[in-house]
C-alpha positions in Angstrom: -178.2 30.4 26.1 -175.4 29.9 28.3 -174.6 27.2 30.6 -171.7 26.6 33.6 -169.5 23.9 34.3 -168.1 23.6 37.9 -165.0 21.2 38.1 -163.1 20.8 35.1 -161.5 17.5 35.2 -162.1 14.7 32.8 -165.6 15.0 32.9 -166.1 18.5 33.6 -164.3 19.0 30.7 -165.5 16.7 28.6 -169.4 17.2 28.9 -167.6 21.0 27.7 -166.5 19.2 24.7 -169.8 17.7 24.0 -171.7 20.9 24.3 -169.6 22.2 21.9 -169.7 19.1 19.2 -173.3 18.8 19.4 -173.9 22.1 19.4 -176.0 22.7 22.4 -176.3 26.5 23.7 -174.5 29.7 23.0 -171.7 30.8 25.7 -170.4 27.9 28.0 -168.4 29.4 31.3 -165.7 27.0 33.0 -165.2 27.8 36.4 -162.6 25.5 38.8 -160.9 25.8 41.8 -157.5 25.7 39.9 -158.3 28.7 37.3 -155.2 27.7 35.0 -157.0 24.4 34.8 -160.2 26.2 33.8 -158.5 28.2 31.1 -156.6 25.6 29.4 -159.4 23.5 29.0 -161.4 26.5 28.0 -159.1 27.0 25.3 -158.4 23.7 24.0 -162.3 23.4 23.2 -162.8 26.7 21.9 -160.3 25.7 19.1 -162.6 22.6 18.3 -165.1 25.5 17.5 -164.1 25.7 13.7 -165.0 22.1 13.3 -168.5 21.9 15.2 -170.9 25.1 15.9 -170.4 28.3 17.2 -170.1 28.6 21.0 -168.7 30.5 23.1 -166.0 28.8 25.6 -164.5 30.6 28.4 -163.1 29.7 31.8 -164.8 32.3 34.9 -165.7 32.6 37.9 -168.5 32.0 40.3 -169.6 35.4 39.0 -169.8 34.5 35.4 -171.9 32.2 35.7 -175.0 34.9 36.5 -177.8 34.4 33.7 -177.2 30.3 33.2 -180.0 27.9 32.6 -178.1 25.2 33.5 -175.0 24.4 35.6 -173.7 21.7 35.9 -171.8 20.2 38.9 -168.8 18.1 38.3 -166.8 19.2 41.2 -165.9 16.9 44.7 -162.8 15.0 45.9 -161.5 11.9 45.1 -161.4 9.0 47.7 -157.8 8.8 49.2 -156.2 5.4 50.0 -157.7 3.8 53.2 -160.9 6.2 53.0 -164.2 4.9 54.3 -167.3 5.8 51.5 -168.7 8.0 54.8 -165.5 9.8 55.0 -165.5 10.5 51.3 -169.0 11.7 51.4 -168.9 13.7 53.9 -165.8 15.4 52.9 -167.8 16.1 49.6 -170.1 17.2 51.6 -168.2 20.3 52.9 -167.4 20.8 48.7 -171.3 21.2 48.0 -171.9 23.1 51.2 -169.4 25.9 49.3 -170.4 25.3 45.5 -173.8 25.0 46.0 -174.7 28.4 47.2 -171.9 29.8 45.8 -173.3 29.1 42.2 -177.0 30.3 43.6 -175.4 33.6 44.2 -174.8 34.3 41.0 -177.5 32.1 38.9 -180.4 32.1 41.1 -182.8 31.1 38.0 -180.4 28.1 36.9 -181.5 24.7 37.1 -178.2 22.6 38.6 -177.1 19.1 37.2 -175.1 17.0 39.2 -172.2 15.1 38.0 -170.2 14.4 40.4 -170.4 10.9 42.2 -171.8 9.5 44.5 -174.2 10.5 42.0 -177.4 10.0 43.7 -176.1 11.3 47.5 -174.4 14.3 45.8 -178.0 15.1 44.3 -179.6 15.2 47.4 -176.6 17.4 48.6 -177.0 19.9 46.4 -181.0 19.9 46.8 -180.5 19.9 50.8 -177.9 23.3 50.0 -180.0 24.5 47.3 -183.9 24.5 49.6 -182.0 27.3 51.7 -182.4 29.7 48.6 -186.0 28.4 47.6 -185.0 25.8 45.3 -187.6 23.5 44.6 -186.1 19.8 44.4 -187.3 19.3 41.0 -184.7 21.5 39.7 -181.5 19.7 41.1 -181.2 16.7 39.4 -178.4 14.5 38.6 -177.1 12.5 36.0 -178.4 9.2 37.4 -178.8 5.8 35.3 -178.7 7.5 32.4 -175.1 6.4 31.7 -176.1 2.5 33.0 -179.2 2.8 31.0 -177.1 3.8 27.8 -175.0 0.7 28.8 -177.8 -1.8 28.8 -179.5 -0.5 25.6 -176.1 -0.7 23.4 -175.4 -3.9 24.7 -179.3 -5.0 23.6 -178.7 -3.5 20.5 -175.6 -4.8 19.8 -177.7 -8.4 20.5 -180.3 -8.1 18.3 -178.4 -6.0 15.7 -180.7 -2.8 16.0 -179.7 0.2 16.9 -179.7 1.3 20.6 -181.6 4.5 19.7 -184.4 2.6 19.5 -184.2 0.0 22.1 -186.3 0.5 25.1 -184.8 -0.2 28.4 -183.9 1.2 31.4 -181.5 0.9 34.5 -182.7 2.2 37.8 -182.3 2.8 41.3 -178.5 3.8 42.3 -176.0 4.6 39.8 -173.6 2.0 41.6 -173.6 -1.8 42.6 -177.5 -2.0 43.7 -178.9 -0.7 40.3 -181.6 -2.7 38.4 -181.7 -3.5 34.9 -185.6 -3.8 34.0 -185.7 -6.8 31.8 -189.5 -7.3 32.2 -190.0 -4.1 30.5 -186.8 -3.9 27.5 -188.2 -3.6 24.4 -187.4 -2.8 20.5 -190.1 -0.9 19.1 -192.6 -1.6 21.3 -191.8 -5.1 20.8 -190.6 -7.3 23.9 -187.2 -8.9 23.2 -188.4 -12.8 23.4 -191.5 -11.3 20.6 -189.0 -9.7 18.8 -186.3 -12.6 18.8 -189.1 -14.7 17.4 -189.7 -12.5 14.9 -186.9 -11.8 13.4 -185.2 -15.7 13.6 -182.8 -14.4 16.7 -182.1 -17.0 19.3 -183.8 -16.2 22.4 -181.6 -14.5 25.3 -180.6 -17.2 27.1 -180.0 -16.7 31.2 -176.3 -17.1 30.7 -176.4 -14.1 27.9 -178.4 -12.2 30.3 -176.5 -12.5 33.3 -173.2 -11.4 31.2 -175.1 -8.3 30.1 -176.1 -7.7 33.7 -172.7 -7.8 34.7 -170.9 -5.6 31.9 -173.7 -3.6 32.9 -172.8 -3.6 36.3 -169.2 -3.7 36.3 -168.2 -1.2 33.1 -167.3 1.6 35.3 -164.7 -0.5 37.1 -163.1 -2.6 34.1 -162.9 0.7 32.0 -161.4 2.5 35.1 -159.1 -0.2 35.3 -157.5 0.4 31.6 -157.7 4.0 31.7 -157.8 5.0 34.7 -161.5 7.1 34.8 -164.6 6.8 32.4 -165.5 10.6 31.2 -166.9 10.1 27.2 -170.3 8.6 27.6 -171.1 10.5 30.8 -169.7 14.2 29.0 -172.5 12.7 26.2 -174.7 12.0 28.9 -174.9 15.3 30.9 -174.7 17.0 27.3 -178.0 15.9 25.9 -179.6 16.8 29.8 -178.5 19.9 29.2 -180.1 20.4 25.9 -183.5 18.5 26.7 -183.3 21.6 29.3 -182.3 24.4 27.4 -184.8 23.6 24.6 -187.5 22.1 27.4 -187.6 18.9 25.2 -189.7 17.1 27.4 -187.5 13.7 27.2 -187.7 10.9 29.1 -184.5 10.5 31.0 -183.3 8.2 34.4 -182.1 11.2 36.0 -181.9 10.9 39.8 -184.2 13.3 41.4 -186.0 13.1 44.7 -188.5 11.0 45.1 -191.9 11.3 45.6 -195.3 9.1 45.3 -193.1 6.3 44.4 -193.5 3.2 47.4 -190.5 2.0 48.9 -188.7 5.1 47.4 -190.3 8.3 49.2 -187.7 10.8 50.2 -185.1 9.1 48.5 -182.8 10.3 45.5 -182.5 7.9 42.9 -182.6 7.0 39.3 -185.9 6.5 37.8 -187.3 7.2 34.5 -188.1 11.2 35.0 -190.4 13.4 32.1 -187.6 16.5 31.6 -188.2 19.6 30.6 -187.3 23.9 31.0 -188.2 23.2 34.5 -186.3 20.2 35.7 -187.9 17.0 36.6 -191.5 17.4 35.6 -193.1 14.0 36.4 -191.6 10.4 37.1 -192.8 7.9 35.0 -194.1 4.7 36.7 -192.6 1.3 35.4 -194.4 -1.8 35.6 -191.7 -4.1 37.3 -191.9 -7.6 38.0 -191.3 -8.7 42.1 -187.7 -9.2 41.7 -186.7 -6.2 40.3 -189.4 -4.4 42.9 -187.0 -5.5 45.5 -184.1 -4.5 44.0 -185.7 -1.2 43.3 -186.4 -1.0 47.0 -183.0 -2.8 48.3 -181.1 0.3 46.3 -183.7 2.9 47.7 -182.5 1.4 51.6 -179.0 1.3 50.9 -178.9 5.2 49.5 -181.4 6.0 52.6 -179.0 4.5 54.8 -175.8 6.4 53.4 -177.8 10.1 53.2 -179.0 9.5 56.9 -175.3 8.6 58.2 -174.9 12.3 57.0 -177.5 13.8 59.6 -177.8 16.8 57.6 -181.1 17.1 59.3 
């Protein structure tokens, strides 16, 4: 089973690394504007190969990458000092208007997974790109909430003491400041967390513990950005276990960002909501039963990413 990468900077490179340690596929094919890039990092995994399972890691070119299931998308530009998010965009916007078809060339069959941020614009990108070749939208999707999601359920875990495997609770909407955390529906096996804190003789979450969890949430991107200069390990782990739930047509739920449709307030739009995945993409989305407030923030973050796709006019 082989899969692409296309851009192999931090997290490129390190959703590579996370194939290869969890041992997802057969033959993984780097391919990067800077080919030296591409090989080096090619070759620094493959030596992690004794230690973990036995892939295949090579760096490529557009193509190599004919016969993937998946590829995924990690290339763009960074935002230059002074730069408007528009400008950005739709400089990013010229990169997927190359990389896009470029990769359909060569893997016509592949389904892609977008990295690269904006997340949830950059989806819708490479779905607008990909319809030209008779891509169905259900088989671009992006990495979404999934890495906000992981966020909020480690944090709950950490809470309650359980671990976030099997805490219940999803972010949604943009991967960005106007996400949701859905605390009418968190749960611990099955359990709400009030029921559960009874239960077990935990203090309730108080509104002050809530709102700090909201915000380290919220705000982990920038304070980790901020001491290292880019976050790359959980979203690497993040895109690696799309890309197996794909390979292996899992059928996971996931808060991948796909197009929406059927959902009010949300129609048309590309944004993270929980999504059944399988061998085919996004199969289904799977509705949530939200309280008003975070309704309105559902549909707030739905406006704001409908606002920034239409300032595109990609028509």
């Amino acid at each position: 089973m082989k899969i692409g990468i296309v851009g192999c900077g931090m997290v490129g490179s390190t959703a590579a690394f996370a194939l290869v340690m969890n041992g997802v596929g057969r033959e993984i094919i780097l391919v990067d504007i800077n080919r030296l890039r591409a090989e080096a990092e090619a070759n620094d995994i493959l030596h992690a190969v004794p230690f973990a399972h036995p892939l295949m890691v090579r760096a490529g070119e557009y193509a190599d990458l004919v016969d993937c299931r998946v590829v995924i998308i990690a290339a763009g530009v960074a935002q230059r000092s002074g730069e408007s998010r528009l400008q950005l965009l739709q400089r990013n916007a010229a990169v997927f208007a190359q990389v896009v078809p470029s990769i359909l060339e060569h893997a016509r069959d592949a389904i892609l997974v977008v990295v690269s941020n904006p997340v949830d614009i950059m989806t819708h990108l490479a779905a607008h790109f990909a319809a030209s070749s008779g891509m169905p939208s259900k088989r671009v999707i992006g990495s979404g909430t999934m890495l906000d999601t992981a966020r909020f359920r480690t944090l709950l875990g950490r809470r309650f003491g359980v671990d976030p495997q099997h805490v219940h609770a999803y972010v949604i909407g943009e991967h960005g400041d106007s996400e949701v955390l859905t605390w009418s529906v968190a749960s611990i096996a099955g359990t709400h967390l009030e029921d559960f804190a009874i239960r077990h003789g935990d203090a309730l979450l108080t509104d002050a513990e809530r709102q700090r969890i909201d915000e380290q949430v919220r705000r982990a991107a920038y304070q980790i950005i901020a001491g290292k200069g880019a976050t790359y390990y959980g979203i690497g782990s993040a895109v690696a276990r799309v890309a197996e739930v794909l390979l292996y047509d899992q059928r996971a739920v996931l808060t991948i960002c796909s197009r929406i449709q059927g959902w009010p307030g949300c129609e048309g739009v590309t944004l993270g909501l929980p999504h059944l995945v399988g061998a085919d993409g996004a199969l289904s989305t799977i509705p949530l039963r939200l309280d008003a407030q975070e309704q309105h923030g559902l549909q707030r973050s739905a406006s704001i990413l409908h606002d920034a796709i239409e300032s595109l006019k990609l028509g």
